[in-house]
C-alpha positions in Angstrom: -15.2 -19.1 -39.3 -16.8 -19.0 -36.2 -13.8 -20.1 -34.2 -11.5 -17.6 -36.4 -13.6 -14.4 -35.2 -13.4 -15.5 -31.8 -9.8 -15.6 -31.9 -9.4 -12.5 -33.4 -12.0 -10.3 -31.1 -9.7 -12.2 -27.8 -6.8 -11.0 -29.6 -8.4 -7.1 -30.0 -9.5 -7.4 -26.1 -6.1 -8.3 -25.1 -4.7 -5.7 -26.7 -7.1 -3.1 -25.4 -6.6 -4.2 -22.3 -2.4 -4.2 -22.4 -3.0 -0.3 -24.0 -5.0 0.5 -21.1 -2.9 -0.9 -18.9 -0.6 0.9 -19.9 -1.8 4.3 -18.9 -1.2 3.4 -15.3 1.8 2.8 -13.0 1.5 -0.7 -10.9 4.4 0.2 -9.3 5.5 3.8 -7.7 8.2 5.7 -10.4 11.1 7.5 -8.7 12.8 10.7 -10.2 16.0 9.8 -8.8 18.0 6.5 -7.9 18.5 6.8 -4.3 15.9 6.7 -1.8 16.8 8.5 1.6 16.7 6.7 4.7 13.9 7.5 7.1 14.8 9.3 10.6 15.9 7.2 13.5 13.3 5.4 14.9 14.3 5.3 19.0 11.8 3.1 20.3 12.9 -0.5 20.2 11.3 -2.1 22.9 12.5 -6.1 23.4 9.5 -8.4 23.5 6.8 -5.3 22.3 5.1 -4.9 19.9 3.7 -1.7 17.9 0.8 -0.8 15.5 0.3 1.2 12.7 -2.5 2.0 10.0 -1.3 2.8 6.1 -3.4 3.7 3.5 -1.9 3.8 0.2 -4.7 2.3 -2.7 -6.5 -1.6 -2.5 -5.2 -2.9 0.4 -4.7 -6.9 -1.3 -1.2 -5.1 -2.1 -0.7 -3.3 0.7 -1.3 -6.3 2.9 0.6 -8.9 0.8 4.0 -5.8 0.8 4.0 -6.0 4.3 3.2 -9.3 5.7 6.1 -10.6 3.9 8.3 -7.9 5.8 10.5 -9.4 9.1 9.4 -7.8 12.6 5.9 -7.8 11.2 3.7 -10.1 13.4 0.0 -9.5 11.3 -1.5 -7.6 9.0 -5.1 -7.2 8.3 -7.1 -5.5 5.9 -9.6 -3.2 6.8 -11.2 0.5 6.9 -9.9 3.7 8.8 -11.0 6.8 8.6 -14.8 6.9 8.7 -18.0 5.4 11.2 -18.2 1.6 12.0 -22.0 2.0 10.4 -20.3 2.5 7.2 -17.0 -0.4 7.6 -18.4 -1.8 4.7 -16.7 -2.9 1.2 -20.0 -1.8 -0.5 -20.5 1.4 0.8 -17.0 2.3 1.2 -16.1 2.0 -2.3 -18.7 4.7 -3.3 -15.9 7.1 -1.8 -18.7 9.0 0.5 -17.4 7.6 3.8 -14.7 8.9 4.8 -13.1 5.5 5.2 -9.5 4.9 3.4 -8.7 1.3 2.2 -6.1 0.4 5.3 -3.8 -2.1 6.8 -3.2 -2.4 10.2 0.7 -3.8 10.8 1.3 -5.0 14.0 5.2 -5.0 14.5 8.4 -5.7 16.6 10.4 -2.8 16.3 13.1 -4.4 17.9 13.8 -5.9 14.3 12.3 -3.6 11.9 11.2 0.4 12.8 8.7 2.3 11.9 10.6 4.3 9.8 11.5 1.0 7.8 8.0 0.4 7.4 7.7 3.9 5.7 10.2 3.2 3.8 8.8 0.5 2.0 5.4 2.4 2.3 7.1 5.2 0.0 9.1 3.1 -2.0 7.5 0.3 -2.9 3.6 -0.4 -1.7 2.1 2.3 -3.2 2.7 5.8 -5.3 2.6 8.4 -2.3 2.2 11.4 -5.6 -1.5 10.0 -6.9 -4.2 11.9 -5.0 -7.5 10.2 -3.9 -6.5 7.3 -6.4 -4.0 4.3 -7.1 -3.7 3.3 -10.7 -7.1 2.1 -12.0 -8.9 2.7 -8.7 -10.4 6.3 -8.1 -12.0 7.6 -5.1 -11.0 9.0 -1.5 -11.1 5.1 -0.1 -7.8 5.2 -2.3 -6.2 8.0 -0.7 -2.8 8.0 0.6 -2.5 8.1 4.7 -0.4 7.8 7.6 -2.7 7.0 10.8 -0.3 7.6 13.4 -0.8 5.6 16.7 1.6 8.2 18.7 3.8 11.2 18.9 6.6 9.6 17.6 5.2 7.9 14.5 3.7 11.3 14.2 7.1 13.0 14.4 9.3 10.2 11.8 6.1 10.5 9.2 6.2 14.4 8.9 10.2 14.4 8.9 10.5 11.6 6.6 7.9 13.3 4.1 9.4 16.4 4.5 13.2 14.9 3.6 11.6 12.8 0.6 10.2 16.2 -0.9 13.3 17.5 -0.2 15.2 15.0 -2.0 13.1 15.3 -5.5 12.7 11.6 -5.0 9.5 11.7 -6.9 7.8 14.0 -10.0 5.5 14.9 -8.0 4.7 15.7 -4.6 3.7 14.2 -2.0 0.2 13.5 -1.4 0.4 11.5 1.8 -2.0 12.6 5.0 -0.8 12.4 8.2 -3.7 12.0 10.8 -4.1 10.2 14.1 -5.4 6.6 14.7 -8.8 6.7 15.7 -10.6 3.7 14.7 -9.8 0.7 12.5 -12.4 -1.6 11.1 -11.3 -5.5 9.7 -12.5 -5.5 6.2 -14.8 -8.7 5.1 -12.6 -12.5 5.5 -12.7 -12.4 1.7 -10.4 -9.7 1.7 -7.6 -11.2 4.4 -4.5 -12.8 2.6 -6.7 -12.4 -0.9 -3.1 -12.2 -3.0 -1.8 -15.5 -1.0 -5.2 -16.9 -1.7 -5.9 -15.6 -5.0 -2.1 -15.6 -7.0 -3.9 -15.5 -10.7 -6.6 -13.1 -10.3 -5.6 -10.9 -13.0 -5.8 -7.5 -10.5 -3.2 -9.3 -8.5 -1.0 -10.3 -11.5 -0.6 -6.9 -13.1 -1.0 -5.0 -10.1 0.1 -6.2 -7.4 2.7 -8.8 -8.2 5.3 -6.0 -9.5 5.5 -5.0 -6.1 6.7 -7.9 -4.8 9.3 -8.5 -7.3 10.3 -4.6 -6.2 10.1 -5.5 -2.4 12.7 -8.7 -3.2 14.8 -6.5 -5.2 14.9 -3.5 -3.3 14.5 -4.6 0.3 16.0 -8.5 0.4 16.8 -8.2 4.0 13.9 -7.7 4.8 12.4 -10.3 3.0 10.6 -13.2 5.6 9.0 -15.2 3.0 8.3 -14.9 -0.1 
């Protein structure tokens, strides 16, 4: 009897939790089936490298989008936006910091452009229409951001947004900030690589995973590994 009422209350909680699931996007949703291509990125530099900071929700998904990307050389999870004092996964995720959730992609863009990155950015790491959230996670350390680390990031972020509105790709607006790169703070090791390190956490499975089946599908040239 015991046994049987166990089995039934795992089979409530899984239902519960597919409902509730449910009420959420893992994966952005696009209003229409083409996504435009980004402006032309002009810097291509042999032998250089560039970095940039996105912000776009928990950054195990974010990181594990991008690292899998060619051109990109590392990618490390951390915090932007807010003081060193307050880097911290504790205090940052009370949403009082200032802090965003980030990755910072260092990248050759002699084989894959900023505006490339942004593409995937838009298209596939995140849902650039949820304000100060992603999915089950609420709070401005969620928010969606572009820390630009020049002019001419600066310049492809605001077009490309501006062409993506344009386009009706999505709903919804936009939500995305573009601000400049001030400071970037490496979150906790127990953060780095945590969807490499952790494939059947159930976070990663649900939410995270989907966006690497996208990135394959959407992007396979791109693909380095997978």
């Amino acid at each position: 009897m015991f046994k049987r009422v166990i089995g039934i209350v795992s089979v409530i909680a899984i239902m519960v939790v597919i409902v509730f699931a449910g009420m959420f996007r893992p994966i952005p949703v696009q209003a229409s089936g083409v996504f435009p291509d980004p402006p032309v990125h002009n810097l291509k530099t042999p032998g250089g490298t560039e970095t940039t900071v996105l912000a776009g929700g928990c950054f195990w998904g974010m990181e594990g989008v991008f690292e899998r990307l060619k051109g990109v050389n590392n990618v490390v999870s951390g915090y932007s936006g807010g003081d060193k004092s307050t880097a911290m996964y504790d205090i940052v995720s009370t949403g009082r910091t200032g802090h965003a959730e980030s990755v910072r992609i260092t990248f050759d863009p002699s084989k894959i452009s900023f505006g490339t990155l942004l593409k995937v950015f838009f298209s596939v790491a995140h849902d650039p229409t949820e304000l100060n959230y992603q999915g089950p996670d609420h709070g401005t350390q969620y928010r969606s951001m572009i820390f630009y680390a020049n002019e001419e990031q600066k310049k492809i972020a605001t077009e490309y947004i501006g062409i993506l509105n344009k386009a009706g790709v999505f709903k919804d607006p936009i939500v995305t900030q573009v601000v400049p790169l001030k400071d970037f703070y490496p979150a906790e090791s127990y953060h780095q690589d945590f969807m490499d390190k952790n494939p059947n956490n159930p976070y990663i499975i649900y939410w995270d995973l989907p966006k690497i089946a996208l990135l394959k599908e959407r992007f396979p040239e791109l693909i380095a590994r997978p």
